[in-house]
N, C-alpha and C positions, 0 to 999 in steps of 0.2 A: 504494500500500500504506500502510496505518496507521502512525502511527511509537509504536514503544511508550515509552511513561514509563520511568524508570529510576527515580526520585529513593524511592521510596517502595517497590519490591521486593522488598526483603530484609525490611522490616517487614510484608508480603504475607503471603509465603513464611512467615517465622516464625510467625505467623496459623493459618496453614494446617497447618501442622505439628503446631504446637499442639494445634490443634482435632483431627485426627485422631487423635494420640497420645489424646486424650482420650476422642472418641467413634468413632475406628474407620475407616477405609478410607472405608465406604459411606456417612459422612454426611459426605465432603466434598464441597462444594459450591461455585459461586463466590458463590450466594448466602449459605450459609451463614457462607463465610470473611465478607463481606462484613458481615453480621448480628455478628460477633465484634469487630468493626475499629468497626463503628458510622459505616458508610458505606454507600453501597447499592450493587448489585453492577453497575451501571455503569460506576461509578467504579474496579473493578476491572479492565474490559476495555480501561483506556490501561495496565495496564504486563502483561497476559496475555491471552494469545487465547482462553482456555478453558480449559477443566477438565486436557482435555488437558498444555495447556502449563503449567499450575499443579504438574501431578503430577511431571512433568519436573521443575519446578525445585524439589520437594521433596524427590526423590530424590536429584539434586545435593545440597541442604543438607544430607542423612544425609551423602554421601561424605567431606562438610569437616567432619563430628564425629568423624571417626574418628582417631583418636592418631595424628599421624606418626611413626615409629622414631626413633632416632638415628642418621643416615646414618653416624656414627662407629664402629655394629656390626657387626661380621660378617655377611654377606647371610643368609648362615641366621636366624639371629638376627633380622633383620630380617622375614625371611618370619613366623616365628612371632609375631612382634610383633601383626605385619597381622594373623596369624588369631586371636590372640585379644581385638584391638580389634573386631573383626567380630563378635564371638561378643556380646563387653561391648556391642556396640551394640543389636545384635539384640537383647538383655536389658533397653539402657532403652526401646528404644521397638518391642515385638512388633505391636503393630497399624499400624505404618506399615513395618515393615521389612521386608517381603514387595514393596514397593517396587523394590527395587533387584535384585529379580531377576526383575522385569516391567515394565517401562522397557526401554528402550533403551539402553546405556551408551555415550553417543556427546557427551555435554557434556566441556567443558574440565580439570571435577576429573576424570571417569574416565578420560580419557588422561593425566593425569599421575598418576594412582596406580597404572597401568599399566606408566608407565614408570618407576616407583621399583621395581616388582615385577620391572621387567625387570632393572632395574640391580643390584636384591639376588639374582637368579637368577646374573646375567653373574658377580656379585662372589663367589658359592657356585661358581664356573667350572666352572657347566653351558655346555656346547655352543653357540654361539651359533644355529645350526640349531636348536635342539633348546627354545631358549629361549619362544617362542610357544607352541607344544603344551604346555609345563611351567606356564605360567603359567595358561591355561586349565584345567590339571590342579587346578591348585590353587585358584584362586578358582571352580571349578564346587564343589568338597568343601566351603572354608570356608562360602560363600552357602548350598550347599544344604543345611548341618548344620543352620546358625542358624536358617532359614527354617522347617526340618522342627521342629527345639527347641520354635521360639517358636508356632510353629501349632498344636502339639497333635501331629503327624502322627507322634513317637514314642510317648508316652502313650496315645494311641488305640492304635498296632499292638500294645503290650505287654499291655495290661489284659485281666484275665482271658481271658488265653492256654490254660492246660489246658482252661476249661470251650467256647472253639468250636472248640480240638484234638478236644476228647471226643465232638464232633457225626458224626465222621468217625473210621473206624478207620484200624489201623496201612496195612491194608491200601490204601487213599485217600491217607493222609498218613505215609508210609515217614520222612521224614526229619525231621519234625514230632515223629512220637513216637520216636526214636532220639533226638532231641535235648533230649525236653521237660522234663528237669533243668537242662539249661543254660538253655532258651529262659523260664522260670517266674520266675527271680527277680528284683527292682526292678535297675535297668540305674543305674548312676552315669555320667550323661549329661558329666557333667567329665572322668571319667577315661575314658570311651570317644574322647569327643574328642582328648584328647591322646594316644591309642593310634594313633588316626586318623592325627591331624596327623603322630606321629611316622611312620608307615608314608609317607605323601604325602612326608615332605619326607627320606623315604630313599632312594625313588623319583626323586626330584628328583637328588641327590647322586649314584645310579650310573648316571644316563640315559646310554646309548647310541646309541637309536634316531634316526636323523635325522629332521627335519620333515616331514612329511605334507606331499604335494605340495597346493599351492595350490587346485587343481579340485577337490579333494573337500573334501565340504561338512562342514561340523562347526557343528551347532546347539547345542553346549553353553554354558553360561553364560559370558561372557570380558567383563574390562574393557578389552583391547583392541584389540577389532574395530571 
């Protein structure tokens, strides 16, 4: 097997990040990175195997931007920290941070940002049963808030709402026009979050239910599976 480089990786990876924040998911490349660095994309394949493995370790690089809490807070306190460094991250870099919720979360930072989550869950004295299932609760909402924010995929479902309500009667869409006072006006994506966040992390707080037995399957988003 090849032995990969080390020495030069993280100024790779930075590269790569770069470029993407720059020009977008779809024009990363190893040539491209390669073309940035001002080396050619050979010379990339002693310290990454591929596109593949480049993307892995860009994703990693998001998870070590993200603000540590003050392990000195109260776990709550801590949880919310996390979700809205998550939110602030997603905010500086939208065109790579779709990243981290299509990867694999199996690198060294996302087991231990997992386990700070677990430890500010334990310190909120949720359940220790109960603590796995809560955490994927909550890092499936914060990821897939930011994800939805940063993509467009709120903007797009809100925009001119009455006029393809209006394609379709009451009849068709009952709960569409029952609702379409509320459903019509611009949404405050800050303060719906934090509506959010606070229901997730009240949730959290009177958990009673014990852990889902191991056999069944749970495809939701988790950093740590």
């Amino acid at each position: 097997m090849r032995k990969i480089k080390t020495t030069r990786r993280a100024e790779i990876v930075d590269a790569a990040l770069a470029l993407a924040a720059d020009r977008g998911l779809e024009a990363l490349s190893m040539r491209a990175v390669a073309a940035s660095m001002g080396v050619t994309p050979m010379a990339l394949y002693g310290y990454y195997r591929g596109k593949d493995d480049l993307l892995d370790a860009v994703a990693t690089r998001l998870l070590t931007l993200l603000p540590e809490p003050d392990p000195g807070l109260p776990g709550l306190d801590r949880l919310r920290a996390f979700a809205h460094g998550v939110r602030g991250l997603a905010g500086e870099y939208p065109a790579v941070f779709t990243l981290l919720f299509t990867r694999p979360a199996s690198s060294g930072e996302a087991v231990r940002l997992a386990d700070r989550l677990y430890q500010a869950l334990l310190d909120a004295e949720v359940p220790e049963a109960a603590a796995a299932r809560l955490e994927r609760l909550l890092t499936t909402f914060v990821f897939g808030f930011a994800v939805s924010e940063v993509s467009g995929r709120f903007d797009g479902g809100t925009r001119n709402m009455w006029a393809r309500r209006g394609q379709l009667g009451p009849g068709e869409l009952p709960a569409h026009h029952r609702l379409g006072r509320l459903l019509d006006p611009p949404v405050d994506w800050a303060a719906e979050f934090e509506a959010d966040l606070d229901d997730v992390l009240h949730a959290v707080t009177t958990a009673t239910h014990p852990a889902i037995p191991t056999q069944v399957v749970d495809d939701s988003w988790s950093l740590g599976d």
